[in-house]
C-alpha positions as CSV (number, residue, x, y, z in Angstrom):
1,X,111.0,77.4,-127.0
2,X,113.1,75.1,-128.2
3,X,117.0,75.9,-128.9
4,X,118.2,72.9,-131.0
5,X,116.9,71.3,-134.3
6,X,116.1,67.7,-132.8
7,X,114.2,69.7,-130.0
8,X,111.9,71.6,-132.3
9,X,111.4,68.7,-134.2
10,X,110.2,66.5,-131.4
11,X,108.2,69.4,-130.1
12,X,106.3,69.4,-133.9
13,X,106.2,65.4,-133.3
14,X,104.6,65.9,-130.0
15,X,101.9,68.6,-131.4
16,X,101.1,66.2,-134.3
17,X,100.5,63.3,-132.2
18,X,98.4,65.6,-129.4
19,X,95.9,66.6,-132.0
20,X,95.6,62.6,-133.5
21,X,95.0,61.1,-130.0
22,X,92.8,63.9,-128.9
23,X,90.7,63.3,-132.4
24,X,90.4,59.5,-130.9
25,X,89.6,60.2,-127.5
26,X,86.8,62.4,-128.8
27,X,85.5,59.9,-131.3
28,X,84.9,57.7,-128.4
29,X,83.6,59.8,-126.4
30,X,80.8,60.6,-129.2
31,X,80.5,57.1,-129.9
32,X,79.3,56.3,-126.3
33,X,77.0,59.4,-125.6
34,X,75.4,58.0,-128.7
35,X,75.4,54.5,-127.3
36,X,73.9,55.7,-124.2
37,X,71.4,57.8,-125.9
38,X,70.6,54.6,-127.5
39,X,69.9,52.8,-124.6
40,X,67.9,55.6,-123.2
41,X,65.7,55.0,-126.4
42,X,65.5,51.5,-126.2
43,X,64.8,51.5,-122.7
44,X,61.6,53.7,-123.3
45,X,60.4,51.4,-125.8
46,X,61.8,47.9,-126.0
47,X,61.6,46.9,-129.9
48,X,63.5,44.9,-131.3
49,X,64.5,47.3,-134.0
50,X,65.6,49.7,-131.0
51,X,67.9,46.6,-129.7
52,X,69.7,45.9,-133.8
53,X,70.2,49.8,-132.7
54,X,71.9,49.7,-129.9
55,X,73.7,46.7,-131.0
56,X,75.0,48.4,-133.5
57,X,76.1,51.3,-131.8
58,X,77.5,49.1,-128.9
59,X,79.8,47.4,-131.7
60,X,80.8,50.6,-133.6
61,X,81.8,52.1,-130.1
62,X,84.0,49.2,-129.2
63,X,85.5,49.0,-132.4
64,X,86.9,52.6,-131.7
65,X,87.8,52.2,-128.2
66,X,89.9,48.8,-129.3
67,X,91.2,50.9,-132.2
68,X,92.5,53.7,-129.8
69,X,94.1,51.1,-127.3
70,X,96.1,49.4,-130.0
71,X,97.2,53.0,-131.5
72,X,98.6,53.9,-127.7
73,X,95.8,56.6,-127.4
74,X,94.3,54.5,-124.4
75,X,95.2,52.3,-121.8
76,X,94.6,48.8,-121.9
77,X,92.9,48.9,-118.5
78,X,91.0,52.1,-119.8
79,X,89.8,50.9,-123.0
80,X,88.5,47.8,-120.7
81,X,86.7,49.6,-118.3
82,X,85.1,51.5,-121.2
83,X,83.8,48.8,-122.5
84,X,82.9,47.4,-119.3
85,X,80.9,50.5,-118.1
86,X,78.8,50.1,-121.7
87,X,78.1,46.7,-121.4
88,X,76.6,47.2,-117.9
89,X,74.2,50.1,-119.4
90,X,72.5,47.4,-120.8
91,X,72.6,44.6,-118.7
92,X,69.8,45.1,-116.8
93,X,68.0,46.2,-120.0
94,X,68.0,42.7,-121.9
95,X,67.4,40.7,-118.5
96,X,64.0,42.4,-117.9
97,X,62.8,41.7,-121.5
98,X,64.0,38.3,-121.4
99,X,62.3,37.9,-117.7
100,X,59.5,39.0,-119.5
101,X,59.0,36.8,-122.6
């Protein structure tokens, strides 16, 4: 426990910030299971209502992971290969249906 006034006060501090970073991480996390599900969907059944989908999901996700990198919550190089790892879910996806048409 702390034994001084500053220390206890960081240790709030420290809690505080814990909680608000772990409410990020998890918000990403959420936002690229649903991504992914996404894809799974589209994938299935290439629409092009299912891709505006996924598009949009792919956009809402990378707005939160940029979001948590520029609050200190992530690591540039983490955020990136977030981001990364997404865009490759649907690589393969969009140069089959272009192959295709």
């Amino acid at each position: 426990m702390a034994n001084t006034k500053s220390a206890l006060k960081r240790a709030e501090i420290a809690e505080r910030n814990r909680l608000r970073n772990k409410a990020y991480k998890s918000a990403v996390k959420t936002l690229m299971k649903k991504y992914v599900n996404a894809v799974a969907v589209y994938a299935a059944n290439p629409t092009p209502e299912l891709k505006q989908e996924v598009q949009a999901r792919l956009s809402e996700a990378y707005g939160k992971i940029d979001k948590a990198i520029k609050r200190g919550v992530l690591h540039p190089n983490n955020g990136a290969r977030k981001k990364s790892r997404l865009a490759h879910k649907l690589k393969p996806l969009t140069q089959t249906a272009a192959a295709a048409e």
